[in-house]
C-alpha positions as CSV (number, residue, x, y, z in Angstrom):
1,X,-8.8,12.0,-4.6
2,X,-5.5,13.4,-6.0
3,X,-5.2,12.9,-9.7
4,X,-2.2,11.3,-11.8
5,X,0.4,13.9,-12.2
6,X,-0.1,15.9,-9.3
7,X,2.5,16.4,-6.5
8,X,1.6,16.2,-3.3
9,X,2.3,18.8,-0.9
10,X,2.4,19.0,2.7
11,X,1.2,21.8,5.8
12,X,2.2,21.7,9.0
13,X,2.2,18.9,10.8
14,X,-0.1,19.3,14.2
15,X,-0.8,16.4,16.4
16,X,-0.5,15.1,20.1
17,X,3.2,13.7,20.9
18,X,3.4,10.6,22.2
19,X,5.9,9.6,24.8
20,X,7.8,6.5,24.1
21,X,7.3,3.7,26.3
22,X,10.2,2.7,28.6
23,X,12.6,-0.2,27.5
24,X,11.5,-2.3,30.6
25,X,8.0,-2.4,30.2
26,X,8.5,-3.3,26.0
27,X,10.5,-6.3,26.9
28,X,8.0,-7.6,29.7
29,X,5.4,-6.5,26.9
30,X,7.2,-8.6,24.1
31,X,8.0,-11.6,26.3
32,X,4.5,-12.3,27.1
33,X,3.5,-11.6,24.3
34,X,5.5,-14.2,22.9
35,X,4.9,-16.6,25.4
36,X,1.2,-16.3,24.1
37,X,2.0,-16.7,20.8
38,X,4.3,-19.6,21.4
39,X,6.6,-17.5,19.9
40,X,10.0,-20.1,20.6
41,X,12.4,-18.0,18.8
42,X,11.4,-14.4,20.2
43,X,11.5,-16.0,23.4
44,X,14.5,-17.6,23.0
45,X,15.8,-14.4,21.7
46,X,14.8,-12.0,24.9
47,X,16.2,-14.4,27.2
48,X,19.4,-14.6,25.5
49,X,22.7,-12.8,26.5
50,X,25.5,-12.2,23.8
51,X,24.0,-15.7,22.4
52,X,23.6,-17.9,25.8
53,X,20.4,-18.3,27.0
54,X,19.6,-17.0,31.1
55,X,16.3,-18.1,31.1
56,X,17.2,-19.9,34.1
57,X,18.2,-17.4,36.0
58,X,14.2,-16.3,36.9
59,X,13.4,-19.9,38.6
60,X,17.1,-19.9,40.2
61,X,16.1,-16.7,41.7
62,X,12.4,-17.2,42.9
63,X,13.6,-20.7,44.3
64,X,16.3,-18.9,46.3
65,X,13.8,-15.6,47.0
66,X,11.6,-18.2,48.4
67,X,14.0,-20.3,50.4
68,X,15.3,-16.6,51.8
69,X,12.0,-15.7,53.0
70,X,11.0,-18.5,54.9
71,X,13.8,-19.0,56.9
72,X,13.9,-15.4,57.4
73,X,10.9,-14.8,59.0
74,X,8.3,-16.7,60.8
75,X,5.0,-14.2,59.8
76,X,4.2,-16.8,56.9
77,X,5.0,-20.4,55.9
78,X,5.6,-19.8,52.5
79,X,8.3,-22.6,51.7
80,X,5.2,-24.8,50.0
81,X,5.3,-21.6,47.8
82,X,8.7,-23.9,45.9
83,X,5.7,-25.9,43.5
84,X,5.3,-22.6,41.5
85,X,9.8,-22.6,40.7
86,X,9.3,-26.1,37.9
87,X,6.1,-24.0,36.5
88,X,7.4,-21.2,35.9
89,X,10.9,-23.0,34.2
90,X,8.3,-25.2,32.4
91,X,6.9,-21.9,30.5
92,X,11.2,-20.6,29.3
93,X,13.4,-23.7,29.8
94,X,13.9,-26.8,28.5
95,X,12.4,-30.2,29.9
96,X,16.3,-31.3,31.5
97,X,16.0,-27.6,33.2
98,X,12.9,-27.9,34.4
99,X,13.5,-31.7,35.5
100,X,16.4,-30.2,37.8
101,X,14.5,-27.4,39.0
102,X,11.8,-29.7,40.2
103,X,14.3,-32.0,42.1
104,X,15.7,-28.7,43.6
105,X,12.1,-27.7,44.5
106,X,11.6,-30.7,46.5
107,X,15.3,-30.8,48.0
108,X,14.6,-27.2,49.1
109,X,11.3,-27.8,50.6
110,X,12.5,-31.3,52.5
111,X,15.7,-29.1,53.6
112,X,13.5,-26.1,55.0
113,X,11.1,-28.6,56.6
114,X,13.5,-30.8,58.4
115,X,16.1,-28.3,59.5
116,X,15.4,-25.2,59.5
117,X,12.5,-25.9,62.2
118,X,12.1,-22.5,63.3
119,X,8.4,-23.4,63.1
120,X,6.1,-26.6,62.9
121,X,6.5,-28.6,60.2
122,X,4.1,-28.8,57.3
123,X,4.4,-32.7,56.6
124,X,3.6,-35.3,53.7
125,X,0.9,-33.0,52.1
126,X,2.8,-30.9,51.4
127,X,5.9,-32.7,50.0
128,X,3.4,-34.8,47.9
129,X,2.2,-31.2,46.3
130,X,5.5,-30.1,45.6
131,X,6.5,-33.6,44.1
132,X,3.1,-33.7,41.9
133,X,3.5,-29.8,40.7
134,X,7.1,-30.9,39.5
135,X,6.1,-33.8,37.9
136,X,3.3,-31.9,36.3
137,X,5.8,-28.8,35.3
138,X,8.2,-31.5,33.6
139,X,5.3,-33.0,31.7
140,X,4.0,-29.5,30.8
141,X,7.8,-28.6,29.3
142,X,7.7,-31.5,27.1
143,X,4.4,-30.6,25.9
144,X,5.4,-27.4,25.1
145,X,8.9,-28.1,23.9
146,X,7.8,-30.8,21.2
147,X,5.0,-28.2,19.6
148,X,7.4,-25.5,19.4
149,X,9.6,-28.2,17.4
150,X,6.9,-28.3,15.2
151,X,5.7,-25.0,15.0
152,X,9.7,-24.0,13.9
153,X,9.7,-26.9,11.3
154,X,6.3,-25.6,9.8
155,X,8.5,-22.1,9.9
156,X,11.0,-23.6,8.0
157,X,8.8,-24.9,5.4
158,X,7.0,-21.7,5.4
159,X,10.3,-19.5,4.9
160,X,11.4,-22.1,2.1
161,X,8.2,-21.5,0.0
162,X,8.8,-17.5,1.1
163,X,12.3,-17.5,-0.9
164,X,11.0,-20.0,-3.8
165,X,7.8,-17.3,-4.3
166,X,9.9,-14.4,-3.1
167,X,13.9,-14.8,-4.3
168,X,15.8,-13.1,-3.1
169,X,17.2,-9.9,-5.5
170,X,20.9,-9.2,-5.6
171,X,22.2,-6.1,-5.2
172,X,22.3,-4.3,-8.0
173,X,20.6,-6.5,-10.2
174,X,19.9,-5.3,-14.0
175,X,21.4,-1.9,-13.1
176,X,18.9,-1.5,-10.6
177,X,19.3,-0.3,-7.1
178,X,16.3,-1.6,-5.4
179,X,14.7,-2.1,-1.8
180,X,11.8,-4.0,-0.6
181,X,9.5,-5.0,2.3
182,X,7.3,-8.0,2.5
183,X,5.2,-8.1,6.0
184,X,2.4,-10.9,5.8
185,X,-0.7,-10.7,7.6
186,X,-0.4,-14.2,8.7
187,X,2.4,-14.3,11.3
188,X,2.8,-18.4,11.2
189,X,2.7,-18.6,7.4
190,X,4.7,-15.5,6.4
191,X,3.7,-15.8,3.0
192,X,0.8,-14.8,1.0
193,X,-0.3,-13.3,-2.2
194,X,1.8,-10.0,-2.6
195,X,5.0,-10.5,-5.1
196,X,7.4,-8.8,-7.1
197,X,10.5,-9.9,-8.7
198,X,13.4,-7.9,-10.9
199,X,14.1,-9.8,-14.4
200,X,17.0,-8.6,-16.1
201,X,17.4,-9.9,-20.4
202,X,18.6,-8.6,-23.8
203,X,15.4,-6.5,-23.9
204,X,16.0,-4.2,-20.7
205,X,15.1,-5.1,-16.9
206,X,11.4,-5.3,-16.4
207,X,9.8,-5.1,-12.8
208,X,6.7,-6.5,-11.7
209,X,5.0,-5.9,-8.3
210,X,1.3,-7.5,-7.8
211,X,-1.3,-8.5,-5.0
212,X,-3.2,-11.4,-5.6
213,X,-7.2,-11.5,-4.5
214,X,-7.6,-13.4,-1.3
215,X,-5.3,-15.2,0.9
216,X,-4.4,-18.7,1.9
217,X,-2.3,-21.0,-0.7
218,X,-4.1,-20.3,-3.3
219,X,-3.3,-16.6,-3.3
220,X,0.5,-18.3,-2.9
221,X,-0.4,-20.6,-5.9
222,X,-1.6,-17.9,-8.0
223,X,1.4,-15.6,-7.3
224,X,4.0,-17.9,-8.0
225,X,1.9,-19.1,-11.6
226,X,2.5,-15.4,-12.4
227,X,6.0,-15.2,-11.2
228,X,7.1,-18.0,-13.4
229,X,5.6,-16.8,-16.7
230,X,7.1,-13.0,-15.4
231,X,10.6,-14.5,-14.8
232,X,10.4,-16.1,-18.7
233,X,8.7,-13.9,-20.5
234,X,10.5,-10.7,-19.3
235,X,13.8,-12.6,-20.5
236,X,12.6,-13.7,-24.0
237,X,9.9,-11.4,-25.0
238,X,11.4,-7.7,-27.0
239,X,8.0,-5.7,-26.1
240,X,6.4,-5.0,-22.6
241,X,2.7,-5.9,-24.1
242,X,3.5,-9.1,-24.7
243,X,5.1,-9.6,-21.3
244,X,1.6,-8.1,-20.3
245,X,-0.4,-10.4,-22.5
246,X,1.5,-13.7,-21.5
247,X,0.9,-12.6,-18.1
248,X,-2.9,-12.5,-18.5
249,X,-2.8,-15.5,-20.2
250,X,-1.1,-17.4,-17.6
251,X,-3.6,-16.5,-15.2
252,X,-6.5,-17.5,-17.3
253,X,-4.6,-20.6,-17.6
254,X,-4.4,-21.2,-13.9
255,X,-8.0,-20.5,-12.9
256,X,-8.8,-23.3,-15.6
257,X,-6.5,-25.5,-13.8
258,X,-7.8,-25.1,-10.3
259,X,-11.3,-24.9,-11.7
260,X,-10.8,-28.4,-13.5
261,X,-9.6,-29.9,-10.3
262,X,-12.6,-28.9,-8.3
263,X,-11.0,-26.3,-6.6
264,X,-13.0,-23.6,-5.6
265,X,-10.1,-20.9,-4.7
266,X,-8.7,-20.8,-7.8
267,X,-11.1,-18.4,-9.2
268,X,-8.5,-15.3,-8.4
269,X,-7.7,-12.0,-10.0
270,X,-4.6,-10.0,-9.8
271,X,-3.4,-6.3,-9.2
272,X,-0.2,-5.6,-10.5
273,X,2.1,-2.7,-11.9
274,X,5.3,-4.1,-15.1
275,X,7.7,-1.4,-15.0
276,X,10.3,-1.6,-17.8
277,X,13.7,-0.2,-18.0
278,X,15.9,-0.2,-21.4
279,X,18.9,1.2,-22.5
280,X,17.5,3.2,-25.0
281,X,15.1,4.9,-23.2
282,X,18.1,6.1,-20.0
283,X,15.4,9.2,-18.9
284,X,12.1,6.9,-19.0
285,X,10.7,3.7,-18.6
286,X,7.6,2.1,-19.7
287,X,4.8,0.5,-17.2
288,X,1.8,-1.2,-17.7
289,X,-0.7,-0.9,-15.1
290,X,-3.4,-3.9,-14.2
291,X,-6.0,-2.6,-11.7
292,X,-3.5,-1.5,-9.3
293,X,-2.3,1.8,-7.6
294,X,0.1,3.7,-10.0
295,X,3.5,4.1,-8.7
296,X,5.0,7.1,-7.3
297,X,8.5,8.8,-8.3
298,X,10.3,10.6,-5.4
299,X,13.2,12.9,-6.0
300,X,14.8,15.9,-5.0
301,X,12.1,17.9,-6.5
302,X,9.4,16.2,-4.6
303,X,6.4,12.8,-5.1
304,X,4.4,13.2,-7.9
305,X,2.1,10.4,-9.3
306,X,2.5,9.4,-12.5
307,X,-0.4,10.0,-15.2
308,X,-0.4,6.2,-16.3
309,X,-2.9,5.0,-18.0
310,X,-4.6,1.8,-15.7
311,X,-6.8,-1.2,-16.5
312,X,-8.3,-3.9,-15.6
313,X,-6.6,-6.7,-12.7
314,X,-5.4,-10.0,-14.5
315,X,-7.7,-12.4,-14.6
316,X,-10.6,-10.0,-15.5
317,X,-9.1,-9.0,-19.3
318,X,-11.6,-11.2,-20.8
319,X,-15.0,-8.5,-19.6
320,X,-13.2,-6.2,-22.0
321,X,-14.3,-5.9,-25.6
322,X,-11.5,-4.6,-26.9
323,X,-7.5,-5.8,-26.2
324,X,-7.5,-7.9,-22.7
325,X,-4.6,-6.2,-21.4
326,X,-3.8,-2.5,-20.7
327,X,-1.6,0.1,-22.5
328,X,1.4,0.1,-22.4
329,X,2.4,3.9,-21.3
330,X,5.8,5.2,-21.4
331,X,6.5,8.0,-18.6
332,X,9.5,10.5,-18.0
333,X,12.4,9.4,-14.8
334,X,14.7,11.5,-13.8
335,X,18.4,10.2,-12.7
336,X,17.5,10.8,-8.7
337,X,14.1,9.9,-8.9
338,X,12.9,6.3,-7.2
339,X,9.5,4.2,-8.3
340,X,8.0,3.5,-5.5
341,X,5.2,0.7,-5.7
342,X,3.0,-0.5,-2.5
343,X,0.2,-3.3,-2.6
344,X,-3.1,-2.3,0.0
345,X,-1.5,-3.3,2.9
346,X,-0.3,0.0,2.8
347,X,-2.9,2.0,1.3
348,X,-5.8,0.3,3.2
349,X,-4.3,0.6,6.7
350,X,-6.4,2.2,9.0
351,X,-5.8,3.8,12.2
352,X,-8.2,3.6,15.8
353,X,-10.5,6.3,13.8
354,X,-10.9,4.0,10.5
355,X,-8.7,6.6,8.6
356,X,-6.7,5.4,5.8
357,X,-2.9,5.9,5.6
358,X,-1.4,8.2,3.4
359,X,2.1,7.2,2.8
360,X,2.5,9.6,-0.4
361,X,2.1,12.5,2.6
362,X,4.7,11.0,4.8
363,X,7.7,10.3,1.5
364,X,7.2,14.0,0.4
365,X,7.9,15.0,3.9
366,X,10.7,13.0,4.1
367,X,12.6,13.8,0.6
368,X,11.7,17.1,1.8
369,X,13.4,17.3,4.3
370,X,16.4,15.4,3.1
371,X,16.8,14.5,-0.1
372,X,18.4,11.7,0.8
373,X,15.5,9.9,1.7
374,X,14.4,9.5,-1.8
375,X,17.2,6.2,-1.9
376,X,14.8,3.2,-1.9
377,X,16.0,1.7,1.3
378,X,15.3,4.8,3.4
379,X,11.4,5.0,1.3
380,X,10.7,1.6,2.0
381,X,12.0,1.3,5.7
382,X,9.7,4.9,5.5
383,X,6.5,3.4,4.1
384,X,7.1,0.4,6.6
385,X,7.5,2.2,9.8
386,X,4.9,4.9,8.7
387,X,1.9,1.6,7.8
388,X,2.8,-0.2,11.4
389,X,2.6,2.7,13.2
390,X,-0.4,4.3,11.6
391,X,-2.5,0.8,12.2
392,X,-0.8,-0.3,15.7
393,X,1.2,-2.9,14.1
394,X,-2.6,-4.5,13.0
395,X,-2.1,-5.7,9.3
396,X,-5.4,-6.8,7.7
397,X,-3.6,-7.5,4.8
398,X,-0.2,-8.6,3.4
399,X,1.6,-5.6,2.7
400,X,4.4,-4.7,0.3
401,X,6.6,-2.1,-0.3
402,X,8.8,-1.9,-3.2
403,X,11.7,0.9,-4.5
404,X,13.3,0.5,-7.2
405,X,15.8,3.0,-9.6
406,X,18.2,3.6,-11.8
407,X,22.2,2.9,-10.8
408,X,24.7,5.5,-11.7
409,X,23.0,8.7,-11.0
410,X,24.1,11.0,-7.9
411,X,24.2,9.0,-4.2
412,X,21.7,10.0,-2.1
413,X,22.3,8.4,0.8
């Protein structure tokens, strides 16, 4: 286990290459993988060209494949084969599509078995098949049609709570240039208990990035409690410890709530890191550390962990006998360097071997290689690609990555 303060340096990287996987075979991948998902808008988007959808196109062509085939050749009888063209629109179109592609089916299949009788005839069975599979295929789309409805409006409500938990962070925001990367381990929900937010006052711009123990919406609950008290107290309050203390408070506050309701998911604690910037302090800042990771600072010189002094999560001050909240440590920043903060999505990924991820390896090989990188949109989309691909894209937790420095020094991409 590295220790605060030390940089983290890198050998050679050895390894087995791995060829990328052709296009074709990662859209057939993603589209039934989406199908199985009931994914509507990824399927909507990989059968879309330039904004029209041409997921018509695949029953147009099996129905006329099929058609071509029989009268064609007289080996097989394969114009009953027409039942399967309203199934497979039922699964990618709409229920009007898949109503006219199961009146084409049986057109088709009355057409081929009246004149092109270059064979015997099949008969009433099966016309009644065909008829019954595209009445079944037009039910099927409707089915399917109104619970992606649903499924979209529950992604609506979802992505509304997302932006009242999560707002969005203008550019530039307290004289900050900042990044960040919220991936929940819930797909449907896309929210959970990570959070951060940038609070610019009279006092400096203070930070906060947390994780909130469990998941579900209590975890939600619980992070947006803290995110309130944050957004006021951060504003109001001259001194980070008492941004740190109301913080703790709050939490205490909540768990009483939940707990007086009955509740029993409100008995939570909470990681988190407040990060402080002032105007009289332009080459530091100050942090306060609750049970969570400290942040890193990347630069052109290199990562190095800073030596802050941690404590316990909020929620648990009360087991302490002494002040319920941590120090409040002030830490040199240089003018290129970039805090970068991650929740344990990142640092608890694990690969097909059970190892953990270490993202601190993969940023000092980056700003190594181009100090560039040290800009928090290229760490974070770094961190991101680096935690996906070291667990297979198999988060067992929500995961956040947050970059956040100074404006005004030197550009670095």
């Amino acid at each position: 286990m590295r220790a605060a303060g030390d940089r983290v340096s890198l050998g050679p990287v050895r390894g087995r290459v791995r060829r990328p996987v052709r296009g074709r075979w990662r859209l057939l991948g993603r589209l039934v993988h989406a199908a199985g998902q009931g994914d509507a808008v990824s399927r909507h988007e990989l059968l879309s060209v330039r904004g029209h959808s041409v997921g018509w196109l695949f029953p147009l062509l099996m129905l006329v494949a099929i058609a071509a085939i029989d009268t064609a050749t007289g080996a097989f009888h394969i114009i009953s084969w027409t039942v399967l063209v309203p199934g497979v629109a039922a699964a990618i179109c709409g229920v009007r599509v898949t109503a006219v592609f199961a009146v084409a089916a049986v057109a088709v299949y009355v057409l081929a078995d009246t004149t092109w009788q270059h064979r015997e005839q099949t008969g009433l069975p099966g016309l009644i098949l065909v008829t019954l599979g595209g009445c079944i295929a037009v039910l099927a789309a409707a089915v399917r049609v109104g619970q992606e409805q649903r499924m979209l409006h529950m992604r609506d409500i979802a992505e509304t709570t997302r932006r009242t938990v999560l707002r969005p962070i203008p550019a530039g925001f307290g004289g900050l240039d900042h990044a960040a990367v919220y991936l929940s381990a819930d797909t449907v929900a896309r929210v959970g208990g990570d959070f951060y937010d940038i609070q610019p006052g009279p006092h400096g711009t203070r930070v906060l990035v947390g994780d909130v123990q469990g998941k579900g919406l209590g975890a939600v609950e619980t992070a947006a409690a803290l995110l309130g008290t944050f957004r006021e107290a951060a504003y109001h309050e001259p001194d980070l410890a008492t941004v740190a203390e109301r913080l703790e408070i709050r939490i205490r506050r909540h768990r009483a709530h939940t707990a007086a309701l009955g509740r029993s998911d409100g008995d939570r604690f909470a990681t988190a890191v407040l990060i402080g910037f002032s105007q009289d302090l332009p080459d530091a800042f100050e942090a306060v550390v609750f049970g969570h990771e400290p942040p890193l600072a990347a630069g052109p010189g290199g990562v190095r962990f800073l030596p802050v002094t941690g404590g316990l999560p909020l929620g648990m001050g009360d087991l302490l006998p002494g002040p319920s909240t941590p120090p409040v440590t002030r830490q040199a920043l240089g003018p290129r360097e970039t805090l970068l903060v991650v929740t344990d999505g990142v640092t608890e990924a694990r690969d097909a071997a059970g190892c953990f991820y270490r993202h601190a390896d993969d940023v000092a090989r980056a700003v190594t290689a181009d100090p560039a990188n040290a800009a928090p949109s290229r760490l974070v989309a770094l961190v991101r690609d680096g935690t996906l691909r070291h667990c297979r894209g198999r988060l067992s937790d929500d995961t956040t990555v947050f970059a956040v420095r100074r404006r005004g020094g030197p550009a670095y991409g």
